[in-house]
CHARMM internal coordinates of N, CA and C (Angstrom, degrees):
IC EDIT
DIST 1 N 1 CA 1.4487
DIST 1 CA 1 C 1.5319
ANGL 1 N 1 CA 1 C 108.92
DIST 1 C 2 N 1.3597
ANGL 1 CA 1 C 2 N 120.05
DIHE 1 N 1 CA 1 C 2 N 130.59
DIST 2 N 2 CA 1.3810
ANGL 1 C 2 N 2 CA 112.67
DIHE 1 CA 1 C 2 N 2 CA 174.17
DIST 2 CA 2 C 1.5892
ANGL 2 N 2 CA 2 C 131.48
DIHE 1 C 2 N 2 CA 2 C -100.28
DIST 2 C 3 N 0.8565
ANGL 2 CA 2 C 3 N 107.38
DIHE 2 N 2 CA 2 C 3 N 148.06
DIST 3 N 3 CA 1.4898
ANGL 2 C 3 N 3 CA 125.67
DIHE 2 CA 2 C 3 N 3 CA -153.61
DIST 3 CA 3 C 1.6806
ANGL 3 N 3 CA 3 C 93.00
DIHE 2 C 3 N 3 CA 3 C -48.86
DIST 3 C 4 N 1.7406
ANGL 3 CA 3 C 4 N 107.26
DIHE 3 N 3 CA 3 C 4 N 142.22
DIST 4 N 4 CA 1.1722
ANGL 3 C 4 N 4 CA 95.31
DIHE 3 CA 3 C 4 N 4 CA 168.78
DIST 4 CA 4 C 1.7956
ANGL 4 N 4 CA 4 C 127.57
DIHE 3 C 4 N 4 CA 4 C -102.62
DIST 4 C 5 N 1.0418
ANGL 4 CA 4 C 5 N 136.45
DIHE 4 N 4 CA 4 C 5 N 171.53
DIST 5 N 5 CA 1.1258
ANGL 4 C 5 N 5 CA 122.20
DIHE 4 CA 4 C 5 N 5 CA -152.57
DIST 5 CA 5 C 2.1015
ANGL 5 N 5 CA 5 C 111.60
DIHE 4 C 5 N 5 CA 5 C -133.68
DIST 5 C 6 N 0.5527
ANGL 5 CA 5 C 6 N 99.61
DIHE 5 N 5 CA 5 C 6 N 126.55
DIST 6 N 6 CA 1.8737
ANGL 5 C 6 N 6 CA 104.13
DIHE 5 CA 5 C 6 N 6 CA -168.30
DIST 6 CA 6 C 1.7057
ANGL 6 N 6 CA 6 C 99.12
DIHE 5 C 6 N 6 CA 6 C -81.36
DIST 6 C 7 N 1.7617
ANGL 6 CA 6 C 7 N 104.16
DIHE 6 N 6 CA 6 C 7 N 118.20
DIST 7 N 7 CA 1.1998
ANGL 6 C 7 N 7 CA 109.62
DIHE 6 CA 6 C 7 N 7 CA -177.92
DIST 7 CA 7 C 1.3104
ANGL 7 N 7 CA 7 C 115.76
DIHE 6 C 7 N 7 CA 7 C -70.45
DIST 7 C 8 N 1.5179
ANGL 7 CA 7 C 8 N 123.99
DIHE 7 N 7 CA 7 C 8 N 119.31
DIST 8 N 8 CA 1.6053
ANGL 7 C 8 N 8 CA 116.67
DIHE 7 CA 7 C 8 N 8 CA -156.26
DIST 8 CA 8 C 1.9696
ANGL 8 N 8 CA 8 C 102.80
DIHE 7 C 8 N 8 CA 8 C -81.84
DIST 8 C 9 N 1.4799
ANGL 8 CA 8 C 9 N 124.50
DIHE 8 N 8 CA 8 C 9 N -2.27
DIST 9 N 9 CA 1.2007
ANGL 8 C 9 N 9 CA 91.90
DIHE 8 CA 8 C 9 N 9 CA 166.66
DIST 9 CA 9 C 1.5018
ANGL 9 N 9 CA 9 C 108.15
DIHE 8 C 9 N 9 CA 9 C -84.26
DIST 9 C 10 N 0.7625
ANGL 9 CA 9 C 10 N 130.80
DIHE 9 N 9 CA 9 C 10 N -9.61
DIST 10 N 10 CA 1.6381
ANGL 9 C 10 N 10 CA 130.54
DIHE 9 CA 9 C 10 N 10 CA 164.25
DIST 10 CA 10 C 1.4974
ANGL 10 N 10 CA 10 C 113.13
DIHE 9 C 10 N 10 CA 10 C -71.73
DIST 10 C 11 N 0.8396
ANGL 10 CA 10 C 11 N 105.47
DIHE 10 N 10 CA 10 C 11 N -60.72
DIST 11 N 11 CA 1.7539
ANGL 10 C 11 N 11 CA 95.39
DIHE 10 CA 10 C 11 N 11 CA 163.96
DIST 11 CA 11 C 1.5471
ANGL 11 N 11 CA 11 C 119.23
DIHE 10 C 11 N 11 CA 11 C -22.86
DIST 11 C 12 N 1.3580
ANGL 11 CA 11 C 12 N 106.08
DIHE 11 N 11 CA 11 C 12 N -66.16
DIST 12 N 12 CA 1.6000
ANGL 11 C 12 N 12 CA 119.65
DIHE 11 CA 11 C 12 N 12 CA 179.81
DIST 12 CA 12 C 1.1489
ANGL 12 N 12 CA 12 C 114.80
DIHE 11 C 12 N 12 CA 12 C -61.00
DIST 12 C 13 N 1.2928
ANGL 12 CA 12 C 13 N 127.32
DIHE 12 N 12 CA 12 C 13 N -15.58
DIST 13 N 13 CA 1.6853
ANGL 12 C 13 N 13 CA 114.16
DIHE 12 CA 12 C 13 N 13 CA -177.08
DIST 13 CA 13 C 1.6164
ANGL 13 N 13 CA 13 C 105.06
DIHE 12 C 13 N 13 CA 13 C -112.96
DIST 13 C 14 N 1.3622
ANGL 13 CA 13 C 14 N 131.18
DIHE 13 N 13 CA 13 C 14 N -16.69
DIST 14 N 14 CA 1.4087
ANGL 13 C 14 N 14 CA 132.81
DIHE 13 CA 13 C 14 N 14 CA -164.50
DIST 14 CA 14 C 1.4649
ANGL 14 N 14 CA 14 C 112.06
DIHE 13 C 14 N 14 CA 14 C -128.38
DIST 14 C 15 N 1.1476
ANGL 14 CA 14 C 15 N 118.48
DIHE 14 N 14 CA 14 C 15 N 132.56
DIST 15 N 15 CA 1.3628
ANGL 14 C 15 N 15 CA 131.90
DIHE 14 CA 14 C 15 N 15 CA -172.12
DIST 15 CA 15 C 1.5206
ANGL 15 N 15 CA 15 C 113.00
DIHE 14 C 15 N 15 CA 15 C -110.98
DIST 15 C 16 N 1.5335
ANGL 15 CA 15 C 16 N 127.36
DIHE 15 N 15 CA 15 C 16 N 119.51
DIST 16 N 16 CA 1.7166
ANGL 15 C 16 N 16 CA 98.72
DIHE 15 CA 15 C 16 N 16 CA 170.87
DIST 16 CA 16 C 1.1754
ANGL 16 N 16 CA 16 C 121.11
DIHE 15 C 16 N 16 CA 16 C -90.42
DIST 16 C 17 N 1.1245
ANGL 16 CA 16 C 17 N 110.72
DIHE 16 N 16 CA 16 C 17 N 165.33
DIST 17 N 17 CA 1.5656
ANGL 16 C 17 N 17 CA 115.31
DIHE 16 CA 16 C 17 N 17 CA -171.33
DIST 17 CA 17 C 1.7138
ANGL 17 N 17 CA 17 C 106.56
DIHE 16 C 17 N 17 CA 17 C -138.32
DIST 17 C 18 N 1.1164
ANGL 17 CA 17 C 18 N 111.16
DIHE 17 N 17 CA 17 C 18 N 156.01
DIST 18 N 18 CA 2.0263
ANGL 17 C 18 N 18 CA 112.57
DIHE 17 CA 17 C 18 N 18 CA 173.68
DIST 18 CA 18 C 1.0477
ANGL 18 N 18 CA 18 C 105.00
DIHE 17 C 18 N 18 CA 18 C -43.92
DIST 18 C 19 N 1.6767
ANGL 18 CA 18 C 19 N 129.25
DIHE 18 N 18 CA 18 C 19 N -38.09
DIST 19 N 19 CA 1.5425
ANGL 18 C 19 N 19 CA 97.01
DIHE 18 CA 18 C 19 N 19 CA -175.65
DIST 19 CA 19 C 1.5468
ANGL 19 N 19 CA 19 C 107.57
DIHE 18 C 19 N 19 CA 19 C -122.76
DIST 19 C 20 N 1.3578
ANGL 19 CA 19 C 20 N 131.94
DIHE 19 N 19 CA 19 C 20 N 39.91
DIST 20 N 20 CA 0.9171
ANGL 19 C 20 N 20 CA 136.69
DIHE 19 CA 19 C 20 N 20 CA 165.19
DIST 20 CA 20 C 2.1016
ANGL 20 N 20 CA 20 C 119.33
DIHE 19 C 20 N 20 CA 20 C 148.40
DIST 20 C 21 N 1.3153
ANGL 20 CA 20 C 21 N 105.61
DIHE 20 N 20 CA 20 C 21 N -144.78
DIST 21 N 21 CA 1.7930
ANGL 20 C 21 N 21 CA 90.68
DIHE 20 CA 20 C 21 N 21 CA 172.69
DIST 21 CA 21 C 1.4248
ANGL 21 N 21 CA 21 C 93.56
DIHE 20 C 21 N 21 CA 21 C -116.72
DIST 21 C 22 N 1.3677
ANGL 21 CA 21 C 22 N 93.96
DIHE 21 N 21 CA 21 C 22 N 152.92
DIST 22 N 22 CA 1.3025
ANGL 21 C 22 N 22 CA 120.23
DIHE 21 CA 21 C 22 N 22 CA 167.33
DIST 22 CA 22 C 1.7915
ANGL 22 N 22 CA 22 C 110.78
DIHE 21 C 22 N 22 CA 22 C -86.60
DIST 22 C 23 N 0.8588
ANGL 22 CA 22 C 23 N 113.67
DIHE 22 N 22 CA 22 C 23 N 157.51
DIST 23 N 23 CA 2.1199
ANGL 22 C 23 N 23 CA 128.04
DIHE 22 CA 22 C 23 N 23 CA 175.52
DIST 23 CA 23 C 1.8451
ANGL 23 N 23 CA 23 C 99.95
DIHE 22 C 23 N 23 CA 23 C -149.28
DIST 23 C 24 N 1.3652
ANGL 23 CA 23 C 24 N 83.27
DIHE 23 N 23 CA 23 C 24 N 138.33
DIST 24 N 24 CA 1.8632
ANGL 23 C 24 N 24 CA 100.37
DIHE 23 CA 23 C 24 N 24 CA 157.62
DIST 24 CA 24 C 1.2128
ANGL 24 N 24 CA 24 C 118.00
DIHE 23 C 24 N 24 CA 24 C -84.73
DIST 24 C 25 N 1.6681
ANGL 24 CA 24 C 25 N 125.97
DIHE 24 N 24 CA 24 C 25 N 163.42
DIST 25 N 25 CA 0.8116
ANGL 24 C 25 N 25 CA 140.60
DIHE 24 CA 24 C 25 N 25 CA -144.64
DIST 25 CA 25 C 1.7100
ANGL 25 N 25 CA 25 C 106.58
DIHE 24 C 25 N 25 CA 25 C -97.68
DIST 25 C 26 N 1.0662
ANGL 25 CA 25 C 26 N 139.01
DIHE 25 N 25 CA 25 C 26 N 128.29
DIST 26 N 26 CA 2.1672
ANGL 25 C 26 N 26 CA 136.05
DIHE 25 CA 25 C 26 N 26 CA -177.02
DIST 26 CA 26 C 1.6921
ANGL 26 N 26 CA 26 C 85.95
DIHE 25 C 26 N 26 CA 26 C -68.04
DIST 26 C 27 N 1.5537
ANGL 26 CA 26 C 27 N 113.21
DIHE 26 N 26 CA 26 C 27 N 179.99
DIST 27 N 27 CA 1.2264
ANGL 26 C 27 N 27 CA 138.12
DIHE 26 CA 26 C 27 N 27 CA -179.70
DIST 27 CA 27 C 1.5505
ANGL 27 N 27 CA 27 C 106.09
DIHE 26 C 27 N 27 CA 27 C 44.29
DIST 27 C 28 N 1.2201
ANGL 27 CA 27 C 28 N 150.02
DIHE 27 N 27 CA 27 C 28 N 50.27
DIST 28 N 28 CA 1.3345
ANGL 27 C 28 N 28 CA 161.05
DIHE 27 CA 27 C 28 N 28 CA -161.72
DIST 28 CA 28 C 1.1415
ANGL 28 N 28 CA 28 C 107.07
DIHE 27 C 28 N 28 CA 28 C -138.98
DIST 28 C 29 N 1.8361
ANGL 28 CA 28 C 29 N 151.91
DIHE 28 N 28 CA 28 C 29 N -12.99
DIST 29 N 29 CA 1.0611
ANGL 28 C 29 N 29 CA 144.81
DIHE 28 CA 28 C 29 N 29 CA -146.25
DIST 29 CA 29 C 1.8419
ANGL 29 N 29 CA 29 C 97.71
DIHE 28 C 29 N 29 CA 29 C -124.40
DIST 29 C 30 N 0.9365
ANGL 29 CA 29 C 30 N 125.09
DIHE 29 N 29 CA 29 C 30 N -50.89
DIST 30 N 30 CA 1.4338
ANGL 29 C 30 N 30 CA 114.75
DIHE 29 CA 29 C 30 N 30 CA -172.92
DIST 30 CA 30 C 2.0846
ANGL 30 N 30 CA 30 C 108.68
DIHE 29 C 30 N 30 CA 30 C -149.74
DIST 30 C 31 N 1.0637
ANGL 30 CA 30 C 31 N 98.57
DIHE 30 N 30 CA 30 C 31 N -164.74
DIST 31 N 31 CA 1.9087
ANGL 30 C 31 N 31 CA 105.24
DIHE 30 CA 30 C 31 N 31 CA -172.26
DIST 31 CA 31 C 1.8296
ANGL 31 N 31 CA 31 C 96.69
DIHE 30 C 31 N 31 CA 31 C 41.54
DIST 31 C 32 N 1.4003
ANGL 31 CA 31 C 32 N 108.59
DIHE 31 N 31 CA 31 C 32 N 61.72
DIST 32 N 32 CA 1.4703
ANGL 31 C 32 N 32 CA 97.64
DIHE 31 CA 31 C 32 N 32 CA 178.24
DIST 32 CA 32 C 1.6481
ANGL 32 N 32 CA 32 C 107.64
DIHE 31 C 32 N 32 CA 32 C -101.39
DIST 32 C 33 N 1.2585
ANGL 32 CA 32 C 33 N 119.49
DIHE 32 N 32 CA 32 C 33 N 15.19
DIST 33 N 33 CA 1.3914
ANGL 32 C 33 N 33 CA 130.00
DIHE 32 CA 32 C 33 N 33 CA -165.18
DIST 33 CA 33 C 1.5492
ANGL 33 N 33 CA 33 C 114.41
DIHE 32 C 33 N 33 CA 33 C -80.04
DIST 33 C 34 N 1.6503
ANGL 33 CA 33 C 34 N 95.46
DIHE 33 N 33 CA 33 C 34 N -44.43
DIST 34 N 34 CA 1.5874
ANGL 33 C 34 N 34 CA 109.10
DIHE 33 CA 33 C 34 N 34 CA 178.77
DIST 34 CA 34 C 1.3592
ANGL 34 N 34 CA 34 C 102.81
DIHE 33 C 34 N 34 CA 34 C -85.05
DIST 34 C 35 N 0.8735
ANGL 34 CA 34 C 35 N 136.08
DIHE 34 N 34 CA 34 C 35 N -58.64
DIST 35 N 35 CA 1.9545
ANGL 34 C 35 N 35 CA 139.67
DIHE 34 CA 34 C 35 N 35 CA -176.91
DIST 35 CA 35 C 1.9537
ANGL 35 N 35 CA 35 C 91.39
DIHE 34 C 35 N 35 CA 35 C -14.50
DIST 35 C 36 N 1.5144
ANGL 35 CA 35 C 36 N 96.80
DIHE 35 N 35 CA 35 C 36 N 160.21
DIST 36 N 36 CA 1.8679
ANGL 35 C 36 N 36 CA 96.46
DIHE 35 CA 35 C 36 N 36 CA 154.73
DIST 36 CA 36 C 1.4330
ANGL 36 N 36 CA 36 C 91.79
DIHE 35 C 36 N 36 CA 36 C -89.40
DIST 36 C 37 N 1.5459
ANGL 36 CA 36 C 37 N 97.37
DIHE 36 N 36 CA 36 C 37 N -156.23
DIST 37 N 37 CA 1.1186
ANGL 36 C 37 N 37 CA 132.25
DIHE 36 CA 36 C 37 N 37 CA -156.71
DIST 37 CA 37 C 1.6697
ANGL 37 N 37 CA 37 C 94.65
DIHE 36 C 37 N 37 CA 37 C -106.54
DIST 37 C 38 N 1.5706
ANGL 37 CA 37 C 38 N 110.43
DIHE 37 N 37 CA 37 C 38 N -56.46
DIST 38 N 38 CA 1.0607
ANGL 37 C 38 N 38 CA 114.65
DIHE 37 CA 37 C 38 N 38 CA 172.23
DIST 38 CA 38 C 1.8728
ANGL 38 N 38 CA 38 C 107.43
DIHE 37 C 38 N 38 CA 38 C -38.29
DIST 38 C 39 N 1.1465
ANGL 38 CA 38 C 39 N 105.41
DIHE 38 N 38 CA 38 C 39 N -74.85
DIST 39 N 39 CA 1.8727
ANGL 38 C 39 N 39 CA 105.54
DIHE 38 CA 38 C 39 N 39 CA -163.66
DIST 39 CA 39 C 1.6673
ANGL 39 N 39 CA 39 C 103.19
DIHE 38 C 39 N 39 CA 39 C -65.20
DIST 39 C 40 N 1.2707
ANGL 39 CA 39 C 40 N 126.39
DIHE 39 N 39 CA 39 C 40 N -7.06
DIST 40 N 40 CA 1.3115
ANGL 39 C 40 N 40 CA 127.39
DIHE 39 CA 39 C 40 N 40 CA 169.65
DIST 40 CA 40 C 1.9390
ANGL 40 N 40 CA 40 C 114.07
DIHE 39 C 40 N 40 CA 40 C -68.88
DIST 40 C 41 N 1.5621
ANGL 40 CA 40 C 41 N 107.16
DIHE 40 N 40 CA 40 C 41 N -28.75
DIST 41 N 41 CA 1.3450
ANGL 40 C 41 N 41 CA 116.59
DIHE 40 CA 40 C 41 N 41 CA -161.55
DIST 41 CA 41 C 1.1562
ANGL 41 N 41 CA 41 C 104.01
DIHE 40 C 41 N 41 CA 41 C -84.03
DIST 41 C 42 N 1.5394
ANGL 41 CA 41 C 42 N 99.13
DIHE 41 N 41 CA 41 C 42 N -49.37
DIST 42 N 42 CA 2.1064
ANGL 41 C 42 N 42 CA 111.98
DIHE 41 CA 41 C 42 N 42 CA -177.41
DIST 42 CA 42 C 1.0932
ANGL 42 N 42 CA 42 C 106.08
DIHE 41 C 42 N 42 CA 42 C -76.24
DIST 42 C 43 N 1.5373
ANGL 42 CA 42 C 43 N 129.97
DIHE 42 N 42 CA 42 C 43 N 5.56
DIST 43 N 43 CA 1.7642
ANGL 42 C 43 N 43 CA 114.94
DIHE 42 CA 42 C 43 N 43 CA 168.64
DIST 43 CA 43 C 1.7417
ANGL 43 N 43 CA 43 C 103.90
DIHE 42 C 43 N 43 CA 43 C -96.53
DIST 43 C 44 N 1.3262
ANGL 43 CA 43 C 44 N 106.25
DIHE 43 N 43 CA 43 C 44 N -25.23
DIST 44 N 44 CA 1.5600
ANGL 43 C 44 N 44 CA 90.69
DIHE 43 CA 43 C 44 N 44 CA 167.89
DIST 44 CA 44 C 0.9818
ANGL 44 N 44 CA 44 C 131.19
DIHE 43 C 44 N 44 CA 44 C -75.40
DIST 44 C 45 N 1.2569
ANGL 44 CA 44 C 45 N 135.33
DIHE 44 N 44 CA 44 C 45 N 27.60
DIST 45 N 45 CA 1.3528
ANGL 44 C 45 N 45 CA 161.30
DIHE 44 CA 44 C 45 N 45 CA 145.79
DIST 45 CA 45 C 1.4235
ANGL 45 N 45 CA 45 C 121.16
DIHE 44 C 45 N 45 CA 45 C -49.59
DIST 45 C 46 N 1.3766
ANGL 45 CA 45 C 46 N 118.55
DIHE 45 N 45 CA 45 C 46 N 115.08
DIST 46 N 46 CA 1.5274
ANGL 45 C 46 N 46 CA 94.69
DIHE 45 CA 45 C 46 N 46 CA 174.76
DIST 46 CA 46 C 1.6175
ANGL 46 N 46 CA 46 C 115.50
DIHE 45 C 46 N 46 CA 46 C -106.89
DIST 46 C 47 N 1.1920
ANGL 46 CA 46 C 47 N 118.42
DIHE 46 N 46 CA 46 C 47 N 156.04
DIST 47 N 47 CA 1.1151
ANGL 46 C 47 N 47 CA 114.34
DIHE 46 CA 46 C 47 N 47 CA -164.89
DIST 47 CA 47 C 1.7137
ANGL 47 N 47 CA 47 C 117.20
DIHE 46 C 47 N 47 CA 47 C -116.27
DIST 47 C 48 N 1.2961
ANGL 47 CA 47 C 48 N 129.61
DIHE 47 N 47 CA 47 C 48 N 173.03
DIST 48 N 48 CA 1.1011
ANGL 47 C 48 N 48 CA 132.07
DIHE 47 CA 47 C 48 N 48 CA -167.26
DIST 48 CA 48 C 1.6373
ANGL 48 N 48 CA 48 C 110.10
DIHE 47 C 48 N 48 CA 48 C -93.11
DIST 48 C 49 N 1.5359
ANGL 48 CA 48 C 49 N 117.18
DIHE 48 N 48 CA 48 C 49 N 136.15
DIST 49 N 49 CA 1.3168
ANGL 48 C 49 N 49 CA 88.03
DIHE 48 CA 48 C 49 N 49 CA -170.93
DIST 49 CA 49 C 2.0015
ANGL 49 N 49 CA 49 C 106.42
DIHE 48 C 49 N 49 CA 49 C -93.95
DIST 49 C 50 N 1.4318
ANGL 49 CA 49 C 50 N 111.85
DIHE 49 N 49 CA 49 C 50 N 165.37
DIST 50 N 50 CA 1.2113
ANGL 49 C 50 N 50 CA 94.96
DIHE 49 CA 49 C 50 N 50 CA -137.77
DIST 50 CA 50 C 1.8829
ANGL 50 N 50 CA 50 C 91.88
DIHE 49 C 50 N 50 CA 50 C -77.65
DIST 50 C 51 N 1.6620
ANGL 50 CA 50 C 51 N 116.12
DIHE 50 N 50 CA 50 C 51 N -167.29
DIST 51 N 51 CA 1.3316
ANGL 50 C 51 N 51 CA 102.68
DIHE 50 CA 50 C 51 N 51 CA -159.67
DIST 51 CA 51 C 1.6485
ANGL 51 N 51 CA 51 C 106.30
DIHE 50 C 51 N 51 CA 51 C -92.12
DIST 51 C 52 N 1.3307
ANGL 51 CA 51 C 52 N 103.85
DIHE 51 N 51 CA 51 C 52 N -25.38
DIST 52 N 52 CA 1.6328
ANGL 51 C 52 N 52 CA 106.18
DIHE 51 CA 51 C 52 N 52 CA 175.46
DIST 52 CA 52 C 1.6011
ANGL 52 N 52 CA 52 C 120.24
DIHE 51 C 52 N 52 CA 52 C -55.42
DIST 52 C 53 N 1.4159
ANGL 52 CA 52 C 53 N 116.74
DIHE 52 N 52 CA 52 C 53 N -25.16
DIST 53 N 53 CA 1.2594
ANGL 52 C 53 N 53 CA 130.24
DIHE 52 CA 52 C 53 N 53 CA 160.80
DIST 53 CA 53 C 1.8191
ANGL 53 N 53 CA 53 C 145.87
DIHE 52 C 53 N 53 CA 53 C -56.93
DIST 53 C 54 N 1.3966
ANGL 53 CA 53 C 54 N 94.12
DIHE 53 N 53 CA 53 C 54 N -46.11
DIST 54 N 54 CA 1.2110
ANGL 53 C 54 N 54 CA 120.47
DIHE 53 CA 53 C 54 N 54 CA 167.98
DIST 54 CA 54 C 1.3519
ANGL 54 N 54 CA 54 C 120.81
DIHE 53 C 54 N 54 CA 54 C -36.11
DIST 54 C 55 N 1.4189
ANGL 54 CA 54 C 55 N 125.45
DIHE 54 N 54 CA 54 C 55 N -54.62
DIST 55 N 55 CA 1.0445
ANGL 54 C 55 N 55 CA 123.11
DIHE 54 CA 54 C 55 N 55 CA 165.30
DIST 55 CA 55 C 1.5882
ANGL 55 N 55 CA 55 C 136.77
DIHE 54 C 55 N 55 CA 55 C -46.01
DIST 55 C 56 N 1.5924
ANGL 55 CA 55 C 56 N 110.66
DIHE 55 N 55 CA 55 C 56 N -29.41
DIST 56 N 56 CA 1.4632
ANGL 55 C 56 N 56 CA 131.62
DIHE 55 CA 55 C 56 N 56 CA 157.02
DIST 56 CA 56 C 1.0332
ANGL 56 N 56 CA 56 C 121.95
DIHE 55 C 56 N 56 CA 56 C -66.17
DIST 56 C 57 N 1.4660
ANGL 56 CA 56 C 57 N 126.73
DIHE 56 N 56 CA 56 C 57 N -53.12
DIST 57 N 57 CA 1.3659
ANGL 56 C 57 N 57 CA 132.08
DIHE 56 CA 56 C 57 N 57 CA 150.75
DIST 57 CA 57 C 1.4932
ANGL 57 N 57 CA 57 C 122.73
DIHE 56 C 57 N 57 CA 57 C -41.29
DIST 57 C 58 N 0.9291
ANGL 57 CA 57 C 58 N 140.91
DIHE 57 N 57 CA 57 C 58 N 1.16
DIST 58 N 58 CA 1.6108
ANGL 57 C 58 N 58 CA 145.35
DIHE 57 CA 57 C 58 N 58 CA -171.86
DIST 58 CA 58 C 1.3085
ANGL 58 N 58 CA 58 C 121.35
DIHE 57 C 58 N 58 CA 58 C -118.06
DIST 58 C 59 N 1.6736
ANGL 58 CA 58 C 59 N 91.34
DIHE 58 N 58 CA 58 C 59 N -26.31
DIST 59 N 59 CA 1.5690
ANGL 58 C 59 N 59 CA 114.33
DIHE 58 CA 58 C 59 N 59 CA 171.57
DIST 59 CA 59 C 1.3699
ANGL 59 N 59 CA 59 C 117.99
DIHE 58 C 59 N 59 CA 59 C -90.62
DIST 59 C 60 N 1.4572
ANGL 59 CA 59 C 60 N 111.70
DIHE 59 N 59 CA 59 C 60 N -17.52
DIST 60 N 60 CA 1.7524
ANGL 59 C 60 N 60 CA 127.29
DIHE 59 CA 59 C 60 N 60 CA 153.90
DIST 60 CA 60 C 1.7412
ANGL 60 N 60 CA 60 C 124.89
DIHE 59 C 60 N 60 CA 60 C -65.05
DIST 60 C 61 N 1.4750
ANGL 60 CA 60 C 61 N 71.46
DIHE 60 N 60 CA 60 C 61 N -42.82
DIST 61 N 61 CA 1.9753
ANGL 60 C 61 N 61 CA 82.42
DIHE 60 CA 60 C 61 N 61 CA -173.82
DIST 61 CA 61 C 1.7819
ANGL 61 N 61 CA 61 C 108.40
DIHE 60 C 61 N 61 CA 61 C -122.26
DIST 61 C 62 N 1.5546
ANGL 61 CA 61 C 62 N 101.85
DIHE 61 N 61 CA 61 C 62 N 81.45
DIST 62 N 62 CA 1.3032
ANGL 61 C 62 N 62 CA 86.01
DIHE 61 CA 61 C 62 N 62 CA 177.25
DIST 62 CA 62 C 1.5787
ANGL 62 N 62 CA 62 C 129.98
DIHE 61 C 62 N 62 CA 62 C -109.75
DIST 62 C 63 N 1.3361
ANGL 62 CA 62 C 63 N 97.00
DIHE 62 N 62 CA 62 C 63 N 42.94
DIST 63 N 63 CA 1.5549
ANGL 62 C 63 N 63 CA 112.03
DIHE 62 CA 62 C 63 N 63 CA 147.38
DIST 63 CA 63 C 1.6398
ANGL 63 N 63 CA 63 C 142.27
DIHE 62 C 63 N 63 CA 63 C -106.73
DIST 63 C 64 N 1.6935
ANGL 63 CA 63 C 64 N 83.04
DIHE 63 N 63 CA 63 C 64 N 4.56
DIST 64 N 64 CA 1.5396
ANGL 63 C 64 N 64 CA 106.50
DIHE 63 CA 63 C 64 N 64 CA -159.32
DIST 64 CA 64 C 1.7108
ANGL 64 N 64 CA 64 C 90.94
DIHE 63 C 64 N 64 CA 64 C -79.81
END
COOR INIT
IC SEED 1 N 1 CA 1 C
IC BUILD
């Protein structure tokens, strides 16, 4: 059987956590000039990824 292997753009975007994966936030990388301040704060937020997903994600990262 051959070894299985963790798709590294998934790696880079998802984190696990005890109760599931973590994801970063879209619109965070550049044109941060016009944004407020307000929607600048709540994107550094990370968020949960949702639960219907998870199962895809596991099949990405299966060492996670």
């Amino acid at each position: 059987m051959p070894k299985l292997k963790t798709k590294r753009a998934a790696a880079k975007r998802f984190r696990k956590t005890a109760n599931g994966f973590k994801r970063g936030q879209s619109h965070r990388r550049h044109i941060l000039t016009k944004k407020p301040s307000k929607r600048k704060r709540q994107l550094r937020r990370e968020m949960q990824v949702h639960e219907t997903d998870v199962n895809r994600i596991k099949q990405l990262l299966p060492h996670a």
